[in-house]
C-alpha positions, 0 to 999 in steps of 0.5 A, a space after each residue: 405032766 400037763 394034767 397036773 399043770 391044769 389041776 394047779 391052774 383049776 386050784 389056783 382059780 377056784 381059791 381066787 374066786 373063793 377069796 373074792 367071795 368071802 372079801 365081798 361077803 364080809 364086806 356087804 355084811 359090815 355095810 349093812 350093819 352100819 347102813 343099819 345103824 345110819 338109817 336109825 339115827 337119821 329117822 331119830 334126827 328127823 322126829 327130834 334132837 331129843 330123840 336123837 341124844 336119847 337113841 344113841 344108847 340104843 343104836 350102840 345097843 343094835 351095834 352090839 346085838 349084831 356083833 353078838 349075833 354074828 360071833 354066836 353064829 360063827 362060834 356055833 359053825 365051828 362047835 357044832 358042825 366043824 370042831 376041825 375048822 377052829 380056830 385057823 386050821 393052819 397048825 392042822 395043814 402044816 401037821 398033816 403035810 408032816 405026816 400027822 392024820 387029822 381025822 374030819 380035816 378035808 371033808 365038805 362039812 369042815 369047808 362049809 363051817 370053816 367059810 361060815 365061821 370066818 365071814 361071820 367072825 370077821 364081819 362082827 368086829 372081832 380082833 381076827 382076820 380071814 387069812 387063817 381060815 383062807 389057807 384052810 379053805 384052799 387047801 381044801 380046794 386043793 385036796 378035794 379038786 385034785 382027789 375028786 371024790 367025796 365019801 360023804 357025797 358020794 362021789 367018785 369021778 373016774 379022772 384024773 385018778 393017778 394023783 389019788 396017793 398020798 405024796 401027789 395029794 400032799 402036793 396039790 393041798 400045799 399048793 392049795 394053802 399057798 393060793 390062799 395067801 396069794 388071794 387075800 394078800 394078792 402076792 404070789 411070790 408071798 405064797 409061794 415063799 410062805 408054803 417053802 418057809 412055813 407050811 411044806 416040809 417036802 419039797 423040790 423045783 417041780 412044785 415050786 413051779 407048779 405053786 407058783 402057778 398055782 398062786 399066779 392064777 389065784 391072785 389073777 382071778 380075784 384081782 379080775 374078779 375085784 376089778 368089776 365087781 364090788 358089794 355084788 355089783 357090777 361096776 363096769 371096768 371089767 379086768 382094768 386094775 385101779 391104782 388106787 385100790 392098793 395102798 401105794 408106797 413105792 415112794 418109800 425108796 426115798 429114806 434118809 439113813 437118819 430112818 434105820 435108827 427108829 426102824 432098828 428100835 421098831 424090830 426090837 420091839 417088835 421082836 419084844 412084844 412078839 415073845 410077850 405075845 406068843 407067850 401070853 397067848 400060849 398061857 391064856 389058851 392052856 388056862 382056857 383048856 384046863 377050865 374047858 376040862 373041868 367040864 364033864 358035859 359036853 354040851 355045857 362045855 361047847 356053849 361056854 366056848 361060845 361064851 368065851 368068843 362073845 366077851 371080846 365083843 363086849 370090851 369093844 362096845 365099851 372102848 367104841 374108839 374110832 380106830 377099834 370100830 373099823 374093820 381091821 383092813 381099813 384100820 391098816 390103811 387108815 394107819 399106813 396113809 403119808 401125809 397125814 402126820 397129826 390125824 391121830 393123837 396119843 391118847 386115841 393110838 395107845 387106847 387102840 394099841 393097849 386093846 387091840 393087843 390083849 383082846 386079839 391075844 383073847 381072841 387067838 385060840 378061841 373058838 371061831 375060824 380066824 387068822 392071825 395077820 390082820 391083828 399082827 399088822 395092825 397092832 404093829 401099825 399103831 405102835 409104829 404110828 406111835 414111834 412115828 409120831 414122837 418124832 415128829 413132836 420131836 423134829 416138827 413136820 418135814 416138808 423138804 425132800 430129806 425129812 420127809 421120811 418122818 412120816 408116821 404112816 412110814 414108821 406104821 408100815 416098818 412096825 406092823 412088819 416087825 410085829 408080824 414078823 416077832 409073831 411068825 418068826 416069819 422073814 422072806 416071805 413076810 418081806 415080799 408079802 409087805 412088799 406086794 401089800 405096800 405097792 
């Protein structure tokens, strides 16, 4: 078995590595786009305050156009060249490790959109996250490293030929979606138990080990790789993991039993805004189908999906509140920090939240390569924040060891888990996944 061992450990690499790049990727695109911005405003300031008052309207108009550009060429990735790769792909993994044939699912031309898609969707400031698509892209990884043949490039190499059968490569492509959770949430048990709980329908002891390898290599790879490297340039340091770039929260242990009564209010709303979620989305996108339909031509029909991908874009210039303005990975931070108990008022965090939920209800199910965690996380973070924060108006800030825990940031990370899990009716694994992201 040692072959299959070094196939899972080269899957388990090469999906690291993919999480890295498409990390970097994203994020030297959203800082070029604000350093765009700046370098604007600071040549207005310069001429005069005049100019400077009167450009604002300008830089939020090169704002836009940016956003615009990057979500029509992430829509236009997935519509013209990969229909396969909208929107996350994982509905299409868990149907064809269930015995459904997608045709067009596993070639090369589904992984380049899919990539293209997903960066570019992520960077523009849509309600998305890259961890849909990445469960995509790695088990892609793991169909095409393992199979080793390519019919639209014309290869075919003569190793490794025994695992070209259907249970082996079913396999290797549920290792493959398991490593991809592993790399953007950097938890192996996470993705291990993700692929038992939601994706695999076949299973045994040997390839839960074998995932979990899988999963263990991936996760070391793009933390190695994270470690030296930021924006694609080196820092020095190499392989010496920082504390301080993970988001530290062992000190959660110390809870007064007084925060099992806001936590059990938090999984009920959280299981309540879930369903009116899964709902709403389940309506919007048969509605969306049944306009789509009514469209005889195809090529109108492909440049309104586009359009339908753009108008999410344009709400967020009009609500250009601070929380919506950032990547929803530092937003997620900015809401889980302790300590920072009146750093956002009532008005800026119901704002957030009133937008956040419909516009990613919008966008889920649109055509762009996107995942759903991102948008759970933070919408369950800024109403948790909100729960937390009535609290404290209620109680004052706590200093002593047995108030502490009214914290806002608290309540934000047990919110942002009762959503996530309301959605995915997902519970182990969205456990350990929160457990690995908060320590």
């Amino acid at each position: 078995e040692w072959d299959r061992w070094l196939l899972m450990g080269l899957i388990g690499t090469a999906v690291g590595m993919l999480g890295f790049l498409i990390h970097q990727i994203i994020d030297s695109l959203i800082k070029l786009k604000w350093d765009l911005v700046e370098n604007y405003l600071q040549v207005s300031k310069r001429k005069s305050m005049a100019s400077f008052d009167g450009n604002i309207h300008m830089t939020w108009m090169c704002v836009l156009g940016l956003g615009l550009a990057m979500v029509v060429l992430s829509s236009g990735s997935v519509l013209f060249i990969c229909p396969a790769g909208s929107p996350s792909g994982l509905p299409e993994i868990i149907g064809y490790l269930n015995g459904t044939s997608i045709q067009h699912l596993f070639n090369i031309k589904t992984f380049l959109g899919t990539f293209v898609s997903c960066v570019l969707a992520v960077a523009s400031g849509l309600f998305c996250g890259p961890e849909g698509p990445m469960i995509h892209l790695g088990a892609l990884l793991g169909c095409g490293l393992s199979q080793l043949q390519s019919d639209t490039l014309g290869i075919h190499l003569p190793i490794f030929t025994r695992f070209r059968n259907s249970a082996d490569k079913r396999s290797f492509i549920t290792a493959g979606a398991g490593a991809g959770v592993a790399s953007v949430f950097r938890a192996p048990i996470g993705g291990l138990l993700f692929t038992l709980e939601e994706v695999s329908s076949f299973w045994d002891i040997r390839l839960a080990w074998q995932t979990f390898f899988c999963c263990l290599m991936a996760t070391f790879t793009t933390d190695l790789l994270s470690s030296s490297l930021y924006g694609f340039v080196y820092r020095g340091h190499f392989g010496f993991f920082e504390a301080e770039k993970r988001i530290i929260f062992w000190n959660l242990l110390d809870v007064n039993v007084l925060a099992f009564i806001p936590t059990i209010l938090l999984g009920m709303l959280g299981g309540l805004l879930g369903a009116l979620f899964v709902s709403l989305n389940i309506k919007i996108n048969k509605l969306r189908m049944q306009f789509f339909n009514l469209i005889p031509k195809l090529s109108l029909r492909k440049t309104i999906k586009l359009m339908f991908c753009i108008s999410p874009c344009l709400f967020l210039c009009v609500a250009a509140a601070t929380l919506l303005m950032e990547n929803g990975k530092q937003g997620i931070t900015y809401l889980f920090k302790r300590g920072t108990h009146e750093e956002f008022g009532y008005t800026s965090l119901c704002t957030a939240l009133a937008f956040y939920f419909i516009l990613s209800c919008w966008t889920a199910g649109s055509a762009v390569a996107s995942g759903l965690v991102i948008p759970m996380l933070y919408t369950g973070a800024l109403y948790g924040r909100i729960i937390g924060l009535i609290l404290v108006s209620i109680f004052g800030v706590q200093t002593n060891e047995y108030g502490a825990w009214i914290d806002p940031g608290l309540f934000a990370a047990i919110g942002a888990a009762s959503f996530f899990s309301g959605v995915s009716r997902l519970t182990i694994s969205l456990t350990v996944i929160m457990v690995s992201m908060l320590s």
